[in-house]
C-alpha positions in Angstrom: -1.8 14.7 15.0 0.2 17.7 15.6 1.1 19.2 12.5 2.9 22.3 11.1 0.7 23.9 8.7 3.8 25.6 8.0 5.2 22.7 6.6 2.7 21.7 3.7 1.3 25.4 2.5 1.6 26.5 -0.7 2.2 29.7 -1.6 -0.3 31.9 -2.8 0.9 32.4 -6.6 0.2 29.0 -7.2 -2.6 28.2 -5.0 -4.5 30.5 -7.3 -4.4 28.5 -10.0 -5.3 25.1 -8.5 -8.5 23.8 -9.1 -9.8 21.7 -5.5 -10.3 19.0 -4.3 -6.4 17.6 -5.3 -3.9 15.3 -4.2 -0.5 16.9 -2.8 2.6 15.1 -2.5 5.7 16.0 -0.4 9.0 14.0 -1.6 11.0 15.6 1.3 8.5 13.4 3.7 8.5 10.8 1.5 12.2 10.9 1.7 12.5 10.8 5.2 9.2 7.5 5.2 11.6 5.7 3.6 14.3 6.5 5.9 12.6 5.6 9.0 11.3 2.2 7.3 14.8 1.2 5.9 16.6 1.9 9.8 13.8 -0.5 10.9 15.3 -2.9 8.0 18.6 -2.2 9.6 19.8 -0.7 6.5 19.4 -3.2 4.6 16.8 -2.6 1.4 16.6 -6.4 0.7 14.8 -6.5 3.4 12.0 -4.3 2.0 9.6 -5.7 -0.4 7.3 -2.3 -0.2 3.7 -2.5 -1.6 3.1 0.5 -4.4 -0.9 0.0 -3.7 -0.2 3.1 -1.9 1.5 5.6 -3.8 0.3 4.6 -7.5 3.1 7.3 -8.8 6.3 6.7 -10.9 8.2 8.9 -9.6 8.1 7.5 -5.9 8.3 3.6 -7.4 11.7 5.3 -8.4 12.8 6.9 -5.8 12.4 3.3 -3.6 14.8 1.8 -6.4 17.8 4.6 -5.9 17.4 3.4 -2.0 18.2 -0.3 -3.3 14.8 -1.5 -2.8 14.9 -3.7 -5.8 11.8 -6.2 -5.1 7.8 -4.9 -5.0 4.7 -5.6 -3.9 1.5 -5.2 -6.1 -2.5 -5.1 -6.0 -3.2 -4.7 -9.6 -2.3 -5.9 -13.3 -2.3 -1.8 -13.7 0.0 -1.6 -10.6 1.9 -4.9 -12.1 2.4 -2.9 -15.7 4.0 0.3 -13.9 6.4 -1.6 -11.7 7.3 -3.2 -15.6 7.3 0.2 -17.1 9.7 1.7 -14.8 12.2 -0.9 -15.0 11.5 -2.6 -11.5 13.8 -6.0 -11.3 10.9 -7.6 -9.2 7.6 -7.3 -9.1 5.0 -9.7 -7.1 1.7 -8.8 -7.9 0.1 -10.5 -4.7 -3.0 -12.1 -5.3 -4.1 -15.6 -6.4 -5.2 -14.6 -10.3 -7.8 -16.6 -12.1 -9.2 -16.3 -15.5 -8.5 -13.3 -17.9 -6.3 -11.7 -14.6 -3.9 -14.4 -14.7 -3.5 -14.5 -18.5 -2.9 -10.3 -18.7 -0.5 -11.5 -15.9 1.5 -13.8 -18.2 1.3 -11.2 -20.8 2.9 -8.8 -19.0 5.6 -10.4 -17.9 6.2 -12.0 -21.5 6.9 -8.1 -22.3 9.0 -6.9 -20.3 11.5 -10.2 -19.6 14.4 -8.2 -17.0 11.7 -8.1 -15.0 11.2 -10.7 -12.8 6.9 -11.4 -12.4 5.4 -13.6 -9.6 1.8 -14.1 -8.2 0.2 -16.1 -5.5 -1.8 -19.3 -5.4 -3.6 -20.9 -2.5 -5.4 -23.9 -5.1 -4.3 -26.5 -7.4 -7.3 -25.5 -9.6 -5.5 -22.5 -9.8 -2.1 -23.5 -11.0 -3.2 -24.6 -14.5 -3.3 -20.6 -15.5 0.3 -20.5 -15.3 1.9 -23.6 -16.8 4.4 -22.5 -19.6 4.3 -18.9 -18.5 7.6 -16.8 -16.4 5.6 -16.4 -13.8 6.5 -17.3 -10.7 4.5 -18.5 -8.0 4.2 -17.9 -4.2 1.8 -20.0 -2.2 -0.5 -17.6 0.1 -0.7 -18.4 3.4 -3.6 -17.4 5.9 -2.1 -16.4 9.1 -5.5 -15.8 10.2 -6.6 -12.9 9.1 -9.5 -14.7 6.9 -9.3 -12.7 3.5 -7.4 -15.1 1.3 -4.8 -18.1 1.3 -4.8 -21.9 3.2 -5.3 -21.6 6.6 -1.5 -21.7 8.2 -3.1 -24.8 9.8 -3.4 -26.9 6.8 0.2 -27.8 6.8 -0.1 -30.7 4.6 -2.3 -29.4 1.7 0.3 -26.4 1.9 2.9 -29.1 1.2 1.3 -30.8 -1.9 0.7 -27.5 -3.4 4.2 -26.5 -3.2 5.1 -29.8 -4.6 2.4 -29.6 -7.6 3.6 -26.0 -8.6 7.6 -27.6 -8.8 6.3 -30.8 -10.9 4.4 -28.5 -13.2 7.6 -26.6 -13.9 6.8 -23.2 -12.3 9.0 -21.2 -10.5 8.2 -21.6 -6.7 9.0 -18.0 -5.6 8.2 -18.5 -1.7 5.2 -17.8 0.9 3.1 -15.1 1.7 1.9 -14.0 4.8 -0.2 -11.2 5.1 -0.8 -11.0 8.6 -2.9 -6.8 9.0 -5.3 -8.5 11.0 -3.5 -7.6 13.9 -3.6 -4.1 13.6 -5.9 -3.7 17.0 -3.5 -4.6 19.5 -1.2 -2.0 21.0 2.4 -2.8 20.0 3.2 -5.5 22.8 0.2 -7.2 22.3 0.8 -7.2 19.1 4.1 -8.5 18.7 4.0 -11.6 21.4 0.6 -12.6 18.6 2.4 -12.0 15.7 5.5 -13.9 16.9 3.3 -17.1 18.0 1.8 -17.1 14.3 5.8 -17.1 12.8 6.5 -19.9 15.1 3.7 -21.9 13.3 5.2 -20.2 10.4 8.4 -21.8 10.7 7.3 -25.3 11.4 5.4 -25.0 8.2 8.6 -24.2 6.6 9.9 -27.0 8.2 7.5 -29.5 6.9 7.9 -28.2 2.9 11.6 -28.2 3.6 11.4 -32.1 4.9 10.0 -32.9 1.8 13.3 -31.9 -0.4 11.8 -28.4 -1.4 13.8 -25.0 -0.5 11.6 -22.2 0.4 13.7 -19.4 -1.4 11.5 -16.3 0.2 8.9 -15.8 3.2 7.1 -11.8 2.3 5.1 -11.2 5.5 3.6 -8.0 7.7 1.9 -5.3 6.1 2.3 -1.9 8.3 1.0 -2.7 11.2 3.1 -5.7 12.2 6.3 -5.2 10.2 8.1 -3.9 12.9 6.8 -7.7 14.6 8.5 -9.7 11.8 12.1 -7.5 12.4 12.0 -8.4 15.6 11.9 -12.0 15.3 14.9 -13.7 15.6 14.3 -16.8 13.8 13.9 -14.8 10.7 17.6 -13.3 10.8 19.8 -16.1 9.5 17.0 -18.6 8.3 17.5 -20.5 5.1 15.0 -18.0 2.8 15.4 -14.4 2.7 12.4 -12.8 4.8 10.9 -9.3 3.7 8.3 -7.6 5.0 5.8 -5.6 2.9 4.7 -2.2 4.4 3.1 0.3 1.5 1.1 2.7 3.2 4.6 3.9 5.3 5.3 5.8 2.5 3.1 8.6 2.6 1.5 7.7 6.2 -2.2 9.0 7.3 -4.0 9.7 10.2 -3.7 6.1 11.8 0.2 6.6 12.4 0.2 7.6 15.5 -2.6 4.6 16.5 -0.7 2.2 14.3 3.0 2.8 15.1 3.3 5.5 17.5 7.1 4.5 18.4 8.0 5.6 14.6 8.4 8.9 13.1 6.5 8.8 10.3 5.0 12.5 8.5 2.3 12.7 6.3 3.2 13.5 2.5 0.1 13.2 1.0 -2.1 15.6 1.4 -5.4 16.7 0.0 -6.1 20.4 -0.3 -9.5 21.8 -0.8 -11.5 25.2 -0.9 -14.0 26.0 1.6 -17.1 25.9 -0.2 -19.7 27.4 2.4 -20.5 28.6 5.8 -24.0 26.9 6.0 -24.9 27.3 10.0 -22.9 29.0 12.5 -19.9 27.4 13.7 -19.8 24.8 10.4 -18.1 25.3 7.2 -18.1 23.2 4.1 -15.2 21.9 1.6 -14.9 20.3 -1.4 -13.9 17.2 0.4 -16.5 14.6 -0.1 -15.7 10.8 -0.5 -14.6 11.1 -3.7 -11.6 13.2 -2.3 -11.1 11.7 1.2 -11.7 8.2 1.3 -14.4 7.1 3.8 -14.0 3.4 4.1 -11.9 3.6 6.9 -14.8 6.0 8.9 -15.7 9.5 10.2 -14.0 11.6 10.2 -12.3 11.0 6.5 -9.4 13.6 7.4 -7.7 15.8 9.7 -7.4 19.3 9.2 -3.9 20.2 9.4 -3.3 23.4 11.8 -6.5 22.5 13.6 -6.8 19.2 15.6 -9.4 20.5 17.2 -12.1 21.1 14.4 -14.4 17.9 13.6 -15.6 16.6 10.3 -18.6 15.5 9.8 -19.8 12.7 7.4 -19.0 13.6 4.0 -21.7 13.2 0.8 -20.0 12.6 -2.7 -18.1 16.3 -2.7 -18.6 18.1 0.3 -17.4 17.7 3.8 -19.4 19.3 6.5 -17.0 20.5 9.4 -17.8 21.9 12.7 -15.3 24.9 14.1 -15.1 25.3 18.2 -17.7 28.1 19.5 -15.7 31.3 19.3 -13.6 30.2 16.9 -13.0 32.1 13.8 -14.2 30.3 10.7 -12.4 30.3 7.7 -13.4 32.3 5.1 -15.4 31.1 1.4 -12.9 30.3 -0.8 -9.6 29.7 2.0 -7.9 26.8 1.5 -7.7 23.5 3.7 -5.0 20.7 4.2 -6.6 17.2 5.3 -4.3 14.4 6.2 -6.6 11.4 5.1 -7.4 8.8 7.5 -6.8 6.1 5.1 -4.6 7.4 2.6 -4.2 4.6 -0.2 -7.9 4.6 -1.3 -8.0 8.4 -1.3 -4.5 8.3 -3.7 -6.8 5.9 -5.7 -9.5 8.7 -6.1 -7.1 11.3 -8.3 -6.0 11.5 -11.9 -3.1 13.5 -11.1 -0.4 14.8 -8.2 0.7 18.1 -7.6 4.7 17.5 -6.4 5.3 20.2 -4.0 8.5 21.4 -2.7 9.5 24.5 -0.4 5.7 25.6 -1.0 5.9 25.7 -5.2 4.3 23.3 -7.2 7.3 21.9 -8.8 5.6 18.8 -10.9 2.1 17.7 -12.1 2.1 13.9 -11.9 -0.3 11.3 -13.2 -1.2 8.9 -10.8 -0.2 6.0 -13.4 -1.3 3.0 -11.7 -4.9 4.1 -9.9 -7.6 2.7 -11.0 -7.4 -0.5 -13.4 -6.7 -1.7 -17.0 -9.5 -2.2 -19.8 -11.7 -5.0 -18.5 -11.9 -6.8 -21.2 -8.6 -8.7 -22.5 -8.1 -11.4 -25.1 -9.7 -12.0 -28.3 -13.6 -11.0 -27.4 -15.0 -9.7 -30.5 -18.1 -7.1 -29.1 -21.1 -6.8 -30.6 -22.7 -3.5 -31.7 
């Protein structure tokens, strides 16, 4: 990536104080994310149903909703609770819930009633969990990506379970359509597959439609094939309001220019660390291990800003080993670096807190209220000591 160091340094007076490896977070880049994202929408923020599995912070949840982005997208009863907490109108927390998940669920949105809660199903086994709650239910679809929902193919059983959640006297919110298995294919490629899929798409809609039942919403396309789903036409004036669900747009990573290289995204998260050693010529060390810079993505974990050219090696749990060009200066002990994760929503997951940084100062220190997860254990379990 070619990055302006310029553009993310902080100044000295308060690097000084900052304790390494931590989580930096530009709002003037996540400004301009959600720019980009909502001209792709045309404008329009109801077409938008962004997924906060990403950025975890309050403050960004909030500035989606003074955008008009009204409806959210969820990974977490944790996630589920801040999206409550912050007064979001419409929160879908998108997984197919069983056992003590699904009751916290209905818990949560019993507390906070202006705020309208929905999961997804893909089994009638699962649909018992929900009867008499406000919770409304999507059906997931799998568009072939093979991590949950009914295969798209299974029209029919996708049918009766849409009819079963109306005759138990749930909400039936819609479908959803995760379709990030496509991420592989350069953009053309990617778009005539993704298109195909919405055409079986719509004849599904077709069939649950031909048996009296209104599909009110269709949430598809993660990043990588949102730009897909705008682009196809049957979606624009169809009989459901479509939204596509893109989360990691808003702080972007290292895939960007891989993922959507047409779009102008910047990198606003940021994780800065010290240089911790110099252990053999031409390598330095930071305090960048995996529990900084995610590494479920790969090698290397980051990108060091101001230096395309320098490679990481594998990280252990704190350090990150990186090799510096021959005849290249290396930086000193104790200089500070800038890595642009390569998968940024796991390594957001990895801090307690955000430093907010604007013109170089360190403005805010956020928590990171939705990482991690609630309490395991909910309900009426009495332990024994």
């Amino acid at each position: 990536m070619n990055l302006s160091l310029a553009d993310y340094r902080i100044v000295d007076a308060d690097l000084v104080n900052i304790m390494t490896p931590a989580l930096a977070i530009y709002p003037k880049f996540v400004e301009h994310n959600i720019q980009v994202t909502l001209a792709e929408c045309g404008n329009d923020p109801n077409r938008w149903r962004p997924h906060i599995k990403t950025n975890k912070l309050p403050s960004t949840m909030r500035r989606f909703m003074q955008h008009g982005v009204k409806q959210f997208k969820a990974a977490t009863t944790l996630e589920l609770l801040t999206l409550c907490q912050i007064g979001a109108p419409d929160a879908n927390l998108a997984y197919s819930l069983v056992g003590a998940n699904a009751r916290r669920t209905c818990d949560i949105a019993a507390q906070f009633p202006n705020t309208r809660v929905s999961a997804t199903i893909e089994h009638p086994s699962q649909l018992k969990a929900w009867v008499g709650s406000k919770v409304a239910l999507y059906v997931d679809v799998n568009p072939g990506m093979n991590r949950s929902g009914l295969p798209q193919a299974r029209v029919g059983d996708i049918v009766a379970l849409t009819q079963a959640i109306i005759a138990a006297g749930v909400e039936f919110a819609g479908i959803h359509y995760y379709d990030g298995h496509l991420s592989h294919l350069a953009m053309p490629e990617r778009t005539i597959a993704a298109h195909q899929n919405y055409d079986g798409l719509m004849t599904l809609i077709a069939a649950i439609n031909g048996v009296g039942i209104r599909v009110p919403e269709v949430v598809t396309s993660g990043t990588p094939a949102y730009p897909c789903a705008l682009t196809y036409a049957p979606f624009r004036g169809a009989n459901f309001v479509h939204r596509v669900s893109p989360g990691t747009v808003i702080y972007a990573d290292m895939s960007f220019p891989n993922i959507l290289p047409q779009l102008d995204y910047k990198p606003a998260a940021v994780v800065i660390a010290h240089v911790a050693s110099q252990p053999a010529p031409n390598r330095v060390t930071a305090y960048a291990g995996h529990k900084a810079l995610s590494a479920d993505a790969g090698i290397p974990t980051g990108e060091v800003i101001g230096h395309a050219d320098w490679s990481p090696k594998g990280p252990s749990e704190e350090h990150l080993p990186i090799d510096v060009p021959a005849g290249s200066p290396l930086p000193e002990i104790g200089e500070v670096l800038y890595f642009v994760p390569r998968h940024v929503c796991p390594t957001v997951n990895n801090f307690d807190h955000a430093l907010i940084i604007e013109e170089g100062h360190i403005v805010a220190v956020e928590d990171i209220a939705a990482r991690g997860r609630e309490n395991p254990v909910w309900g009426n379990l009495k332990l024994k000591m």
